[in-house]
ROBATOR-112487 format. One line per 10 residues: number of its first residue (from 1); their letters; for each residue x, y, z of N, C-alpha, C. Coordinates in steps of 0.2 Angstrom, whole numbers. Layout:
N
NUM) A) X/Y/Z/X/Y/Z/X/Y/Z | ... .
END
This chain:
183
1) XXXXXXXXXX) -405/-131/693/-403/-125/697/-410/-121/698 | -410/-120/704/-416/-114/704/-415/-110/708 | -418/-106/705/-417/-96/710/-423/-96/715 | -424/-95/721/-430/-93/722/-430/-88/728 | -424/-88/730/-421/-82/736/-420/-76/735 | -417/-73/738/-413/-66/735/-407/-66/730 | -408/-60/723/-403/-60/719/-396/-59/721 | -394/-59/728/-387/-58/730/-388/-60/737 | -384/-65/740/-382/-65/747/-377/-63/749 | -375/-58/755/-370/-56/757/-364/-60/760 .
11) XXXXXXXXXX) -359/-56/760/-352/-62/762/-354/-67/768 | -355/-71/769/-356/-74/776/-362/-73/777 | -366/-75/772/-374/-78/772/-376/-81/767 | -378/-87/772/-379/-94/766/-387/-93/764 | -385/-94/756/-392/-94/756/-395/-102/757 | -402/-102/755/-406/-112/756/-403/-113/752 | -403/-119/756/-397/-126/750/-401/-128/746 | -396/-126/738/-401/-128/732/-402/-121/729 | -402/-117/731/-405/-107/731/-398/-106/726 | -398/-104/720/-395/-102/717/-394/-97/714 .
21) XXXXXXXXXX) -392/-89/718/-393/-83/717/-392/-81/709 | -392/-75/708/-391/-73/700/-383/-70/702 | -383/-67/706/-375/-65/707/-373/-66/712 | -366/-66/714/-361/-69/720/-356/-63/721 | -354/-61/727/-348/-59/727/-343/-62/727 | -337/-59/722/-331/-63/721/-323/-58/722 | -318/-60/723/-314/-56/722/-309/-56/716 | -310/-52/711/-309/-52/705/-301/-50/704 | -298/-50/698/-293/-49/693/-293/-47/689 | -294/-41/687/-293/-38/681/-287/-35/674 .
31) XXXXXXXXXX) -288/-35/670/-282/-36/667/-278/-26/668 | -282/-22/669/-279/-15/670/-278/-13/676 | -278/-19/681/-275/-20/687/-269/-26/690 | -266/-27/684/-262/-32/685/-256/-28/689 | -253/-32/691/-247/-26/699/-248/-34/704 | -247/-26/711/-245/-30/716/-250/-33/718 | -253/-40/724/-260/-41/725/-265/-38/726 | -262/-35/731/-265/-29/736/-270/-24/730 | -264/-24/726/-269/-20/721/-274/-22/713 | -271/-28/714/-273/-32/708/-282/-34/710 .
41) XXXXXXXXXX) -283/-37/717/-286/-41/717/-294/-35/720 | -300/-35/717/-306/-30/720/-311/-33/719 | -315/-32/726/-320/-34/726/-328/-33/722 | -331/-38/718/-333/-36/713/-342/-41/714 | -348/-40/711/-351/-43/711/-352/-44/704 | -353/-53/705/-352/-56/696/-359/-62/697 | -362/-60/689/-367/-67/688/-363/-74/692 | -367/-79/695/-364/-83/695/-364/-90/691 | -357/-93/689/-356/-97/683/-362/-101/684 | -364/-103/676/-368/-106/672/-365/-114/675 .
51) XXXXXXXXXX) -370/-118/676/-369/-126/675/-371/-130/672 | -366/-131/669/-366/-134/662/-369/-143/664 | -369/-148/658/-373/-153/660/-368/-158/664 | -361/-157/663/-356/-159/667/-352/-158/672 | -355/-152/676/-352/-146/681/-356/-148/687 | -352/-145/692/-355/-143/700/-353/-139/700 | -358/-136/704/-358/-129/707/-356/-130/716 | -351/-127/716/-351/-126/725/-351/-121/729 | -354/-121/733/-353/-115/739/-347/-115/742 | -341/-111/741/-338/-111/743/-337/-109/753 .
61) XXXXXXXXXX) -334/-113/758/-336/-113/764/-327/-109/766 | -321/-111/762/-313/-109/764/-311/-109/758 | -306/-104/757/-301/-105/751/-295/-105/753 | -291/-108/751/-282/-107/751/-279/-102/749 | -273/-99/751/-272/-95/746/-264/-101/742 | -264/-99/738/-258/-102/733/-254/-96/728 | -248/-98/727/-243/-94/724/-245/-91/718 | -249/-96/714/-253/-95/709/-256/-88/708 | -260/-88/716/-262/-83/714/-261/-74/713 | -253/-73/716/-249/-69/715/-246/-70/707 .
71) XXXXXXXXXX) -244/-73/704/-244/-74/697/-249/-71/693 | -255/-73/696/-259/-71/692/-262/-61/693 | -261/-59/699/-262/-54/699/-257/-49/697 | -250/-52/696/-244/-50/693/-246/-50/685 | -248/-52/682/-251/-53/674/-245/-56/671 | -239/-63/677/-233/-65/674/-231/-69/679 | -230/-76/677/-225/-77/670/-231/-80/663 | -240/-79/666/-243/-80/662/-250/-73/661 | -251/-71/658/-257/-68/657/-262/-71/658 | -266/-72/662/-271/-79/661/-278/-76/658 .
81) XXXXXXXXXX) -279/-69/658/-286/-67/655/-283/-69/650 | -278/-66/645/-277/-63/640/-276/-72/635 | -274/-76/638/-271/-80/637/-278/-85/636 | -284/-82/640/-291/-86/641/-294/-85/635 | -295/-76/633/-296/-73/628/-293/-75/623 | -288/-77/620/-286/-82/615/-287/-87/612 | -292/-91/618/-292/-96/616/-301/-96/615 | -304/-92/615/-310/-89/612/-316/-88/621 | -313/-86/627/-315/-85/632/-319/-77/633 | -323/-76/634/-327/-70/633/-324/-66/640 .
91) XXXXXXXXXX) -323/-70/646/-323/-66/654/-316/-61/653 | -319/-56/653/-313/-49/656/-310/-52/659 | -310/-54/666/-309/-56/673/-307/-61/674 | -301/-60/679/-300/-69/684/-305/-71/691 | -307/-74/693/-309/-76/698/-304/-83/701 | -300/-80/705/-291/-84/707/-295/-89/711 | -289/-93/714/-291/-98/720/-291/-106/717 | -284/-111/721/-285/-115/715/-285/-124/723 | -288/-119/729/-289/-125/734/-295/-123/738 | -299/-127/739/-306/-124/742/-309/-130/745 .
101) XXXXXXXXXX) -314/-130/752/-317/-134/753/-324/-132/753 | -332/-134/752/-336/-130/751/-344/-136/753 | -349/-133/749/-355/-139/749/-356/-138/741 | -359/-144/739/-362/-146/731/-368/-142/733 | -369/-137/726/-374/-132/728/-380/-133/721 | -375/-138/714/-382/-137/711/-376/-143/705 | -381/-147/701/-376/-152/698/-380/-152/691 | -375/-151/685/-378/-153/679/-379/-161/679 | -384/-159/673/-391/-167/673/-385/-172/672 | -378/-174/670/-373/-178/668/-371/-179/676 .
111) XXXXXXXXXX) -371/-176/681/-367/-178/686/-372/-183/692 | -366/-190/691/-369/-196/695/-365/-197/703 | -358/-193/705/-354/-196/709/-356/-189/716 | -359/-183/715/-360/-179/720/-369/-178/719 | -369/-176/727/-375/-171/726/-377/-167/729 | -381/-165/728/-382/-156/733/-382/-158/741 | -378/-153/743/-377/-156/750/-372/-158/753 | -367/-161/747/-361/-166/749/-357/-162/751 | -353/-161/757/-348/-159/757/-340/-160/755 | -338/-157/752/-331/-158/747/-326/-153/746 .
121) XXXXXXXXXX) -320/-159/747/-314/-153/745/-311/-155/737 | -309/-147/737/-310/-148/726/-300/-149/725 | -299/-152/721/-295/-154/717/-293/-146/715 | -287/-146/713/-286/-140/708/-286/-142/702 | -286/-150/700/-280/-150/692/-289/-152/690 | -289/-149/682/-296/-151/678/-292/-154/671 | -294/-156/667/-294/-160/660/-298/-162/657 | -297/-163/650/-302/-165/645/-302/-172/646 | -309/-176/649/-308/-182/648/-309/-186/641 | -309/-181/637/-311/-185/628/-303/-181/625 .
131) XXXXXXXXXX) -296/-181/629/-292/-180/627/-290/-185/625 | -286/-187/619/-283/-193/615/-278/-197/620 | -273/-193/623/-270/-196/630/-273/-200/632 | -279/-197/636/-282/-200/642/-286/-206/639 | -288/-204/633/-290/-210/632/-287/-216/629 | -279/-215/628/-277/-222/626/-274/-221/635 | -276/-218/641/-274/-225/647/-270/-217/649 | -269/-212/648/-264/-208/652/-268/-206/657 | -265/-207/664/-265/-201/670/-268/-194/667 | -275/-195/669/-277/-189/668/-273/-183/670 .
141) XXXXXXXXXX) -271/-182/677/-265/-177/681/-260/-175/677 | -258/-182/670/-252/-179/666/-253/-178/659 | -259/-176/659/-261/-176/651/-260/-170/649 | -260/-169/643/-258/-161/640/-262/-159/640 | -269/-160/641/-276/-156/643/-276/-153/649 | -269/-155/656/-272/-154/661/-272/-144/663 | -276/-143/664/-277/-137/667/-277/-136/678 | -273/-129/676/-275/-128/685/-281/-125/685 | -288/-127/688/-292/-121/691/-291/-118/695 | -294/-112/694/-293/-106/698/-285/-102/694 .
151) XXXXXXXXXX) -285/-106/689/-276/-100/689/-277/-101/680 | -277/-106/677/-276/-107/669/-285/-107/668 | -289/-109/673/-295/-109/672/-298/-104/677 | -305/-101/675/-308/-97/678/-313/-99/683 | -317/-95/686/-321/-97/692/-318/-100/698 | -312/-99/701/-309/-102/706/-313/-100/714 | -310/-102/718/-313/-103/724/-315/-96/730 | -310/-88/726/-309/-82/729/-318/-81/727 | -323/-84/728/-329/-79/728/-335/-84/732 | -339/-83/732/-346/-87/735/-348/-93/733 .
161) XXXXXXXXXX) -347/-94/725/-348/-99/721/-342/-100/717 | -342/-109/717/-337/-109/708/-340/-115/705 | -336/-116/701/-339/-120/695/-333/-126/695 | -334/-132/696/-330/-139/694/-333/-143/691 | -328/-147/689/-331/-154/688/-331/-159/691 | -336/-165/691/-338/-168/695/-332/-172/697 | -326/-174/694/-320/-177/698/-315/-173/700 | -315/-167/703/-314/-163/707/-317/-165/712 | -322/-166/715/-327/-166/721/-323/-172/724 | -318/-171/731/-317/-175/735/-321/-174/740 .
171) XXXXXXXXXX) -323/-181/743/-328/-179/750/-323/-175/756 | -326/-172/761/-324/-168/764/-323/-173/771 | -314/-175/772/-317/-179/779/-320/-176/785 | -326/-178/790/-329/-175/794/-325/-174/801 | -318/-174/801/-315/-174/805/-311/-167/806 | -312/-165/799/-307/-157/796/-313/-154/797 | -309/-146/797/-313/-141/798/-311/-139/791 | -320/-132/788/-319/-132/783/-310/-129/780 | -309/-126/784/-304/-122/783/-295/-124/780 | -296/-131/786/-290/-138/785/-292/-141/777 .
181) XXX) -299/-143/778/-299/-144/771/-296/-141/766 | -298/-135/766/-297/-132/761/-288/-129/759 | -285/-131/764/-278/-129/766/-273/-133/760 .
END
């Protein structure tokens, strides 16, 4: 990953591809504004997520909305900071969004199957691939590890940037708009 642009790009400017700002806008979730959407969810400028040696980074280009994300600004039928927090997560905040189409913006040194530039639409479902299931032969989709990003996992697609894993990255067909994509 490298910075070498401006520390913040504004909504609806892309930075150079590859240009890995230090902060992003995103639309956040706070836990002392859990309620209605309208007032749960605020515009906030946050570092943006770290890439790990088995992560993509994506420019988000469309998000979806999903029902998920009313849940979560409800703080019900799950708490999802609170519930992230528990399980030793430092982020105050949600960053919702669990359907997006975008471009691979930056890939840790482990990742073989994307690359900067690609365009792709993200999966919501993530999982441990070193879970004891998946490794005797289960359906990743139905293993007990499997988490929804953007709703049980943080850095979803409501901001500039998010953070996936490399089998999330479905190529983008060149026939959809980003927006279909992301639908």
């Amino acid at each position: 990953m490298t910075t070498v642009g401006k520390r913040l790009y504004e909504i609806g400017e892309m930075p150079p591809l590859g240009d890995v700002p230090e902060l992003m806008h995103a639309s956040v979730i706070r836990r002392q504004r859990y309620g209605e959407p309208i007032d749960a969810f605020g515009m906030e400028e946050l570092p943006v997520p770290h890439v790990g040696d088995n992560d993509v980074l994506v420019y988000v280009m469309a998000a979806g909305v999903n029902y998920n994300n009313v849940w979560a600004a409800m703080g019900h039928p799950v708490d999802v900071i609170g519930r992230r927090m528990k399980g030793g997560a430092t982020e105050d905040f949600h960053i919702g969004g669990s359907d997006a189409s975008g471009i691979v913006w930056a890939v840790g040194k482990n990742v073989t199957q994307v690359k900067v530039g690609d365009e792709v639409v993200l999966s919501c479902c993530m999982w441990d691939p070193n879970a004891d299931d998946i490794r005797a032969g289960c359906d990743p989709t139905t293993s007990t590890s499997t988490r929804i990003w953007g709703y049980e996992v943080n850095y979803g697609s409501f901001a500039q940037f998010t953070r996936v894993a490399e089998y999330q990255c479905i190529p983008k067909p060149k026939h959809l708009t980003w927006e279909a994509a992301a639908a």
